[in-house]
N, C-alpha and C positions, 0 to 999 in steps of 0.2 A: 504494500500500500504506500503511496507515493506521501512525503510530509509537505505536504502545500500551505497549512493551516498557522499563522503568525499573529500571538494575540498579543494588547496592548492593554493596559489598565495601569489607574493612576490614582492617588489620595484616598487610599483605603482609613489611613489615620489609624492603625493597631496602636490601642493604649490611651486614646482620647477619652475622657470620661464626659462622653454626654451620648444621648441616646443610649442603645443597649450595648456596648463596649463586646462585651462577650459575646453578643450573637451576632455581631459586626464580626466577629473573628471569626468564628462557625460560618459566617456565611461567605465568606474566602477562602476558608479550608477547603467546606465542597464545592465550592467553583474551582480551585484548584485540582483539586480532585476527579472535575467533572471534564476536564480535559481530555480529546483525544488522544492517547498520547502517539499511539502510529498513526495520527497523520496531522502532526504537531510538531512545527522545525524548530521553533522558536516563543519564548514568553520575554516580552518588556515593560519593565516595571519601571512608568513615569515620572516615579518621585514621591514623597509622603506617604508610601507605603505603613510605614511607622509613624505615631507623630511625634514621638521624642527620642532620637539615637542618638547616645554616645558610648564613643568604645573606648575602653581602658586596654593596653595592651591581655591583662588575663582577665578583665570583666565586659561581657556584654550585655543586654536589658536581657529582662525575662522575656517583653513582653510579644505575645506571637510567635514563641517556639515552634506550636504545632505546624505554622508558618513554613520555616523554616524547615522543619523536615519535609513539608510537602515539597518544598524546591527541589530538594537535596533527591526526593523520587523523581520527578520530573527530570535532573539532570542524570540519574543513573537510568530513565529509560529513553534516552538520546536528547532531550529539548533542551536547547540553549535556554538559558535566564539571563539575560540584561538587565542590570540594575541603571538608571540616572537617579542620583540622590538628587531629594528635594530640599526646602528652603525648612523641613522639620526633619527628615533623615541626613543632613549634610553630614555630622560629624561620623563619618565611616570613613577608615583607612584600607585595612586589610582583610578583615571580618568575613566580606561578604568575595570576594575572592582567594581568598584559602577554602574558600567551598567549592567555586569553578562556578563562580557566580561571575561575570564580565562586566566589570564596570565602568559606566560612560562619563563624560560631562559636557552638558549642553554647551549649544546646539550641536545635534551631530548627524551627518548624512549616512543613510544607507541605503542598500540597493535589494533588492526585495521580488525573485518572481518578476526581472526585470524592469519593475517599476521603482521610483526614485519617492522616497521617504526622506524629510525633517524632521528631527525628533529632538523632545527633550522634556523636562518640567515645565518651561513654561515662564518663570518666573523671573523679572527682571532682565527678559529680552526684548530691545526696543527702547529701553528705558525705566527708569522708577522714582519714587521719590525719594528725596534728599536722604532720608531718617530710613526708608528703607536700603538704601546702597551704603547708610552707614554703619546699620545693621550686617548685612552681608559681609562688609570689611571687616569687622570685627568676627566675624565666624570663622573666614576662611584666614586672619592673620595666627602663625603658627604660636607665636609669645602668649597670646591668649588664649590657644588651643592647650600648653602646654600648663597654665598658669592652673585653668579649670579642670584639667587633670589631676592637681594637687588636689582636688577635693576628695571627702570619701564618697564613691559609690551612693551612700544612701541620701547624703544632703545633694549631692550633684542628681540624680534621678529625681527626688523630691522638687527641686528646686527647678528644672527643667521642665517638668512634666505638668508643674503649679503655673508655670509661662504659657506654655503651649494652651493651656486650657483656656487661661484666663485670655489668651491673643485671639481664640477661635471666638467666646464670648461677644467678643466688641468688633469681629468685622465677619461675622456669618452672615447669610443672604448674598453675596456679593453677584452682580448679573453681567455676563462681557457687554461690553458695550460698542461692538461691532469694530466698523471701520474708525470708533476712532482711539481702540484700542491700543498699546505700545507694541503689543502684539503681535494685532492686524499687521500694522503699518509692519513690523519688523521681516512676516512673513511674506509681506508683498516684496520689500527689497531684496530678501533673498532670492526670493523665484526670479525675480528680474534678471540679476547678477548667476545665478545656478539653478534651471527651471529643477522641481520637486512636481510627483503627481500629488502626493500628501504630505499637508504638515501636520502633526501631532502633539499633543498636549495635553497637561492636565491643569492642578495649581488653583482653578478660578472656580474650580466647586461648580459652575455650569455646564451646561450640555449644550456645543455650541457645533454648527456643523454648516459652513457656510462655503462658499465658492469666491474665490480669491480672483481678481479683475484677469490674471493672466490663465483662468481656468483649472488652478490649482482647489484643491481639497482642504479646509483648515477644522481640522478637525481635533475638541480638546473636551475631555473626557469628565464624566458627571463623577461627583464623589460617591464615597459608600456609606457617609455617615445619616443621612434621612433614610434607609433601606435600598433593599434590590441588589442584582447585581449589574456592575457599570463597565464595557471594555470596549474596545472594538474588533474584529479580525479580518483580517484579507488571508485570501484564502485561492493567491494567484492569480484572479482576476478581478475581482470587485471585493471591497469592502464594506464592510457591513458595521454598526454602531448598537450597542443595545444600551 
């Protein structure tokens, strides 16, 4: 049986406490689970998979084990995992590639069934505001990565995990706002510059699915946190969104 089958999913949020946390996990298990896997080449994970990582060289979170293992099946019965960390799972080093997990960092092109793919989280391409890119800086500078490593595991988890929740609080609802998105605009430059049949996305917690002026696909995927399950796959020839 031929693997034709490339799914995409983004902002699952493992470990958010709102809605039902636990059956948000259950119900990524068995979608994960629910995977063909002979005829399944590849899984990419858009970013926010978790919503609060960080790894200490011998500690990683609990949270989402069972996660976790389901990868670790899916890669022992041949499917790639691509990971892109998002703007809640950035702090990952090694973790998730010492599993044979591949990991990206946006924006990144791929080639697919001979069709051409943009891919990434989503977040702060195009643009952002001030307080947000000084946010990022501060994430991605190593001295402060190193610094917040001194903490112990339980005040660092605690203390992370009390942010994330409290950040989703004060900016949930969020709706794209089409073309005059950072976004938008950043995927139309690209295609301009490097045609894409699909760009890809998650991050905005909306389900947005619009056609780009050069004919391109921009498609950015709904969270998991109000139910259901949210991905997209191509499958060689057309792509499909649920």
């Amino acid at each position: 049986m031929t693997r034709n089958k490339v799914y995409f999913v983004a902002d699952v949020h493992l470990g958010l406490k709102a809605g039902d946390p636990a059956g948000r996990e259950r119900r990524f298990v068995s979608w994960l689970k629910s995977l063909p896997v002979q005829e399944t080449s590849a899984l990419y994970l858009l970013g926010d998979i978790w919503d609060f990582w960080y790894e200490y060289r011998d500690v990683v979170p609990r949270e989402g084990t069972r996660v976790i293992a389901e990868l670790i099946r899916l890669m022992d019965e041949g499917v790639e995992v691509v990971f892109f960390p998002g703007n809640h799972d950035i702090w990952c080093y090694n973790y998730f590639e010492s599993l044979g997990i591949r990991k990206l960092q946006q924006p990144q092109r791929v080639e697919i069934g001979g069709r051409r793919f943009l891919l990434g989280h989503g977040d702060a391409l195009g643009g952002a505001a001030f307080g947000y890119r000084i946010m990022l800086w501060a994430f991605h500078n190593r001295v402060l990565q190193k610094l917040f490593s001194t903490l112990h595991p339980w005040f660092a988890f605690r203390f992370g995990t009390d942010w994330s929740n409290s950040n989703r609080r004060k900016h949930g609802g969020y709706k794209f706002r089409g073309a005059e998105e950072p976004l938008y605009k950043f995927c139309v430059e690209q295609c301009a510059a490097q045609p894409a049949d699909y760009c890809i996305f998650g991050h905005f917690h909306d389900s947005v699915d619009l056609t780009l002026p050069g004919g391109e696909r921009l498609i950015v995927l709904k969270d998991w946190i109000g139910g259901g399950e949210h991905f997209a796959c191509f499958d060689g020839e057309t792509l499909a969104v649920v």
